[in-house]
C-alpha positions in Angstrom: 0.0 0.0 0.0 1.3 3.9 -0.4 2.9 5.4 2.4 0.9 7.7 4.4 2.7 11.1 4.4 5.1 11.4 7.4 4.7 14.6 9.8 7.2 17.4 8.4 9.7 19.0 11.4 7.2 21.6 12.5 4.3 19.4 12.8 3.8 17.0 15.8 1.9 13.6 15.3 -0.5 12.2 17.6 -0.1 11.2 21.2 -0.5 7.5 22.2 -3.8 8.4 23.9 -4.9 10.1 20.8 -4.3 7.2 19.0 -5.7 4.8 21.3 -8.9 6.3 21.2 -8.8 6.8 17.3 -8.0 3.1 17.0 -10.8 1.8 20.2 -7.9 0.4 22.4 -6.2 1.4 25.6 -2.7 3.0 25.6 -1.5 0.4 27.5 -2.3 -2.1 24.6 -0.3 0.8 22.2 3.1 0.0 24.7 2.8 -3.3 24.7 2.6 -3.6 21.3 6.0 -1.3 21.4 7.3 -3.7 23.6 6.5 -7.4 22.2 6.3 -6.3 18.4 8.2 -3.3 17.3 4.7 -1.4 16.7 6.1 1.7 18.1 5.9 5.4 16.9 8.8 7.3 14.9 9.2 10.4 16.5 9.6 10.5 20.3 10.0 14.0 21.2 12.7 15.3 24.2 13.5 11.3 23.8 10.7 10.9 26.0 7.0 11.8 24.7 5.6 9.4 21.9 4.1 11.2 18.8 2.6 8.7 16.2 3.3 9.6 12.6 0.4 8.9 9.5 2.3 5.8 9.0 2.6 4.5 12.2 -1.2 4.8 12.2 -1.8 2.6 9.4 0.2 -0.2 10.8 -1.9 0.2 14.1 -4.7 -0.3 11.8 -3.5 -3.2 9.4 -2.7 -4.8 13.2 -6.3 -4.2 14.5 -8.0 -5.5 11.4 -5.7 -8.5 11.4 -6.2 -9.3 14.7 -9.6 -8.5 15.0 -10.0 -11.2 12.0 -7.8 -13.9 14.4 -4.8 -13.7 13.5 -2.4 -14.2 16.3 -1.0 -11.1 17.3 2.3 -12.1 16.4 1.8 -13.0 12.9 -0.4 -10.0 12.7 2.3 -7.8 13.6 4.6 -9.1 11.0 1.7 -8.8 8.1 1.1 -5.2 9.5 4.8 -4.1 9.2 5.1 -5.7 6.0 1.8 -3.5 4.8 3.3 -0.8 5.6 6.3 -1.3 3.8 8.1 1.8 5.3 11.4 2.9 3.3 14.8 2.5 4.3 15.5 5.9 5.8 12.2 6.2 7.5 12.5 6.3 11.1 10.4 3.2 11.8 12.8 1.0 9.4 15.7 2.1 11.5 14.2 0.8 15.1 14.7 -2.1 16.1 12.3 -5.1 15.7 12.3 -6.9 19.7 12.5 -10.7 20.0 9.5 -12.6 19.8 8.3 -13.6 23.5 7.6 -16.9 24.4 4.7 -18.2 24.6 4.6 -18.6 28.6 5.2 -14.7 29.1 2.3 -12.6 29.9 -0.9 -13.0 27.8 -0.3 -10.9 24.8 -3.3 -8.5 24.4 -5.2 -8.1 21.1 -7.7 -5.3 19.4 -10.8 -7.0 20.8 -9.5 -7.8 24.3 -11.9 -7.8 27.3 -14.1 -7.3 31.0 -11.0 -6.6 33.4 -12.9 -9.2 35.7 -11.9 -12.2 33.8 -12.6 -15.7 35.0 -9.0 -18.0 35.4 -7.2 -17.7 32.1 -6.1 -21.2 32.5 -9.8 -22.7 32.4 -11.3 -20.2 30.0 -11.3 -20.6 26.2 -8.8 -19.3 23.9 -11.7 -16.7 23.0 -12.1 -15.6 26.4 -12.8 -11.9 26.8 -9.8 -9.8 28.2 -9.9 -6.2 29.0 -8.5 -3.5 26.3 -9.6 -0.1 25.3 -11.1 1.2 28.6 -13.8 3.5 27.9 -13.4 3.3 24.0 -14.6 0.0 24.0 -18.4 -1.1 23.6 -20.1 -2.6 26.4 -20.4 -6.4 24.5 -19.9 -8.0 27.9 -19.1 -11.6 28.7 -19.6 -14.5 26.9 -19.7 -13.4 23.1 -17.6 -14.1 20.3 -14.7 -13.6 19.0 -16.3 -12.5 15.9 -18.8 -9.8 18.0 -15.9 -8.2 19.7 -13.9 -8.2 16.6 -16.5 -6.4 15.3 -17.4 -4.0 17.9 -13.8 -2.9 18.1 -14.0 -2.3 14.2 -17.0 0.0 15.0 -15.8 2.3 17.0 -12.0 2.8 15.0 -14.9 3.9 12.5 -12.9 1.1 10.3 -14.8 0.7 7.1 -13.4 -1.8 5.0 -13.1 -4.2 8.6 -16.8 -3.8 9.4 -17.5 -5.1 5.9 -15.0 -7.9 6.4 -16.1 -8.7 9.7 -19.5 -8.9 8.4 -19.1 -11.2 5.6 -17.5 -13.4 7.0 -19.9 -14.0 10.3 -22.9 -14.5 7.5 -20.9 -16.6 5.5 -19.6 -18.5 8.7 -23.0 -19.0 10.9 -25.6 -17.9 8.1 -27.6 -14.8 8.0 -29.7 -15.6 11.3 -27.0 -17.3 13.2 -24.6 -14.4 12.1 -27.8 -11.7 13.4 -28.3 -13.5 17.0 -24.8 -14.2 17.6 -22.4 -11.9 16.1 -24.6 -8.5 15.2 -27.3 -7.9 17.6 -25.0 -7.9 20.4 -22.8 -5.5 19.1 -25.2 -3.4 18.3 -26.8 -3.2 21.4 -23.6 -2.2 23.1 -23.7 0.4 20.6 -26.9 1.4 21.4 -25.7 1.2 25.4 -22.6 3.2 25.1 -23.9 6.5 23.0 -27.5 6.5 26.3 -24.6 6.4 28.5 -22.2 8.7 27.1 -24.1 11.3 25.2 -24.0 12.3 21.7 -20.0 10.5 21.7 -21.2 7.3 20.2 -24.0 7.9 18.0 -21.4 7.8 15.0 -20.6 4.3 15.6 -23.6 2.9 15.8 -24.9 5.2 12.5 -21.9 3.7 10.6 -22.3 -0.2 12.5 -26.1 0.2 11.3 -25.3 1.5 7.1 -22.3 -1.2 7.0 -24.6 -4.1 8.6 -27.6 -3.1 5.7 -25.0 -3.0 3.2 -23.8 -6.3 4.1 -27.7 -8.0 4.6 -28.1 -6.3 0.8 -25.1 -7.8 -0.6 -26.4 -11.3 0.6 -30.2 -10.3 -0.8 -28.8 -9.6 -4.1 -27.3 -13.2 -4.9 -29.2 -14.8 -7.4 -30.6 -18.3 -6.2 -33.3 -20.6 -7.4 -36.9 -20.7 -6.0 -37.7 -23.7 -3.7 -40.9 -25.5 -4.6 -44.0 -24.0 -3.8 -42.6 -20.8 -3.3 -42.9 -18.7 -6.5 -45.2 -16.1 -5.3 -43.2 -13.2 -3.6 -43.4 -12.2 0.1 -43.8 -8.6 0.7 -42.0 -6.3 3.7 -43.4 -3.4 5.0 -43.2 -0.8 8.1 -46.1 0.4 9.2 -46.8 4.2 8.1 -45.0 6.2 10.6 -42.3 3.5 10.9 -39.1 4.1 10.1 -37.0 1.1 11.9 -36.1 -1.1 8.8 -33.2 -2.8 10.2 -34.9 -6.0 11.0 -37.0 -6.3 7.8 -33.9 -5.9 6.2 -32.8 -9.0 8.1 -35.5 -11.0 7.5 -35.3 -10.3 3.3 -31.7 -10.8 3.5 -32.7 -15.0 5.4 -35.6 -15.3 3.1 -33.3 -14.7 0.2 -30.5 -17.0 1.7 -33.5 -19.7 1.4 -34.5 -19.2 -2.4 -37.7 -17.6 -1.2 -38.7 -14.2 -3.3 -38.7 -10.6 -1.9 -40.1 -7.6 -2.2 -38.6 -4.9 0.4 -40.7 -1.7 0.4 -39.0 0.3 3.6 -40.0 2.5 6.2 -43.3 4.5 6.4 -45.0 2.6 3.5 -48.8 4.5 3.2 -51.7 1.7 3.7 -52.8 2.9 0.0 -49.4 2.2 -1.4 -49.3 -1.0 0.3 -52.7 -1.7 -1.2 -51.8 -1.8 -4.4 -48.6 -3.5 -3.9 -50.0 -6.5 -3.1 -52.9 -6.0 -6.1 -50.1 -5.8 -8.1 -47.5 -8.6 -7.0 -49.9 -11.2 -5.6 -48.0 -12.3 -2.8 -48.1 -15.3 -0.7 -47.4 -13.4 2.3 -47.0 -9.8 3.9 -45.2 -9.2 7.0 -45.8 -5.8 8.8 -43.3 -4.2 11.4 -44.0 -1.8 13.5 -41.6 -1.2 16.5 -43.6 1.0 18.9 -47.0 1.2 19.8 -47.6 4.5 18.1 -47.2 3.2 14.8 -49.2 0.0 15.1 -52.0 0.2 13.3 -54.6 -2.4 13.1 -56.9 -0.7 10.7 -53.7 -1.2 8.5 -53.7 -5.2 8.7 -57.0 -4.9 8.0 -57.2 -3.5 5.0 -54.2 -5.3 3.7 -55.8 -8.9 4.4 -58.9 -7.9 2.7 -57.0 -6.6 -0.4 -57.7 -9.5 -3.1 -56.0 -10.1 -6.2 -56.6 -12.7 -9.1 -59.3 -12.9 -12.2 -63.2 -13.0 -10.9 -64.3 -16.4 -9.3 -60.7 -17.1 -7.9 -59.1 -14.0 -6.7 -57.3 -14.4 -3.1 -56.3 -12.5 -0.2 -52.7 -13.3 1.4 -51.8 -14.6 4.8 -50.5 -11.4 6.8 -47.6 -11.8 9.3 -47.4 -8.9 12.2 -44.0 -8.1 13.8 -42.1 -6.5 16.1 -42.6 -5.1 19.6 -45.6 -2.4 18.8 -48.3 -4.9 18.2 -47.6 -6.3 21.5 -50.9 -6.8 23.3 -53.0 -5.9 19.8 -56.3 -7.7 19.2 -55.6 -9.3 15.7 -57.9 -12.6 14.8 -56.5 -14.1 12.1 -53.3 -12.8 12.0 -49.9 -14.5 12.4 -47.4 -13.5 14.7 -43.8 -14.8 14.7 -42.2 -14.7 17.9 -38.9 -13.7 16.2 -36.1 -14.1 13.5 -36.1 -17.9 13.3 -39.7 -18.7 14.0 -40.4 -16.1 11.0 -38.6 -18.0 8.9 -40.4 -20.9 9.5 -43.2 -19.8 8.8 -42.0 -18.4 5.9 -39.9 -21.2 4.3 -42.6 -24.1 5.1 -43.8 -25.8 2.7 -47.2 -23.9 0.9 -49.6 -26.7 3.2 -47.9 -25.7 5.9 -47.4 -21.7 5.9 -49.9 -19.3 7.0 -53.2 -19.6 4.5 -54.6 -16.9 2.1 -58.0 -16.5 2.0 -60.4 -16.8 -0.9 -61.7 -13.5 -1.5 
């Protein structure tokens, strides 16, 4: 990769704690990268006070995104500096590189270390969380994955091009739901934890978290794959008027297209006319309308939508209509399915036609 332009006499880089919160890890994690790997900055002013250089930055971030994708730190370290490929009469080329520890020193920390009260290192699992990045960190707590923490740390470096990496590989790993339960809901609730506890500081990650995770469902809805049997009839996604949380619909189009099963994704605050005529016009088998608080469920909606018919006269049809989310909790709504979340949507969904929810004759 190019060089990033190195600071000129007269201008100072950035301090370690700078950097550390740039990058979402502690300054103590910045030394001992120093220490163990040679990760350290060019310019140390009065021989004393670090200053971190363009380019020392980038191999900070080549060491995050490596490590963040599991690559030992060590080996990560190595890949970063080569990256970076510094010339020979920069300052960084002429440090020296320390010795490799061995493996029985101190646990060597990584970019999506963890909870300072740890259980016994000895007894946890290799993934075990350990503490890094103080308060820049997201709150993911105990017991998640490698791949979650990985990915919260890419959120709040603001890294771009490791969110998307992080992200295709979790669906490709576990599958769009497994990847959703497991790997992206978590993190994004920490998001959502840290910005209600600290302000308007965090509100960036969890805007750019949210447009990289919708990129990522699209880019899985967008692959071709045939139709199962019995399922050539579209299914329709809608919020409610009013509702303008799509993030979930867009999870649920991007599992229904995993399965073969066709989609049509309408958005946020879809008027009941316009929704009306959608399903005139596509004939679906089903429609599944979200609404994610109380004040934009609307149950003259459903009903409108499951009496719109479609079809030539003697055999037009209704479709079967799916509520979700939290705002029709407690709703009166005969005849209407309600999937209790992700997976038990699919289901419903992906059954085979005798077994999904039934359109009416009109």
């Amino acid at each position: 990769m190019a060089d990033p332009p190195e600071p000129t006499p007269g201008q100072a880089g950035l301090s370690t704690g700078a950097v550390a919160r740039r990058l979402g890890v502690a300054p103590t994690t910045l030394r001992s990268w120093d220490r163990r790997y040679g990760l350290g900055p060019s310019v140390r002013e009065d021989g004393r006070h670090r200053r971190w250089s363009p380019r020392d930055i980038a191999v900070l971030e080549a060491m995050c995104r490596l490590t963040a994708s599991g690559v030992p730190p060590a080996e990560a370290a190595r890949r970063a500096r080569t990256a970076a490929s510094p010339g020979p009469s920069s300052p960084a080329s002429a440090r020296p590189v320390p010795a490799e520890p061995a493996p029985s020193d101190e646990p060597a920390p990584s970019a999506e270390a963890a909870p300072p009260a740890e259980t016994d290192e000895s007894a946890g699992p290799p993934s075990a969380p350990a503490r890094a990045g103080g308060g820049n960190t997201l709150p993911v707590g105990g017991g998640v994955s490698r791949e979650c923490r990985g990915l919260a740390r890419a959120a709040v470096r603001l890294d771009a091009p490791a969110l998307d990496d992080l992200l295709d590989r979790a669906i490709a790993a576990h599958g769009v739901a497994g990847a959703w339960e497991e790997v992206i809901m978590p993190t994004l609730r920490a998001a959502g934890r840290k910005w209600v506890t600290s302000g308007e500081r965090y509100v960036e990650v969890e805007h750019l978290l949210s447009w990289h995770i919708s990129s990522a469902l699209r880019r899985v809805a967008a692959r071709p794959r045939p139709a199962p049997p019995g399922h050539s009839a579209p299914v329709l996604l809608a919020c409610a008027p009013d509702e303008t949380h799509t993030l979930p619909l867009e999870v649920l189009a991007a599992a229904l297209a995993e399965h073969g099963v066709a989609v049509r994704m309408f958005g946020a605050s879809v008027p009941a006319g316009a929704m009306e005529e959608a399903v005139r016009r596509t004939g679906p088998s089903a429609v599944v309308l979200w609404s994610q608080t109380r004040r934009t469920a609307d149950p003259a909606l459903v009903r409108r939508v499951r009496a719109t018919a479609w079809g030539v006269r003697g055999a037009r049809v209704r479709p079967a209509v799916l509520v979700a989310g939290p705002g029709w909790r407690g709703l009166r709504l005969p005849g209407v399915a309600r999937p209790r979340g992700l997976r038990d949507a699919l289901d419903l969904l992906t059954a085979p036609a005798e077994s999904r929810p039934p359109g009416r004759p009109a």
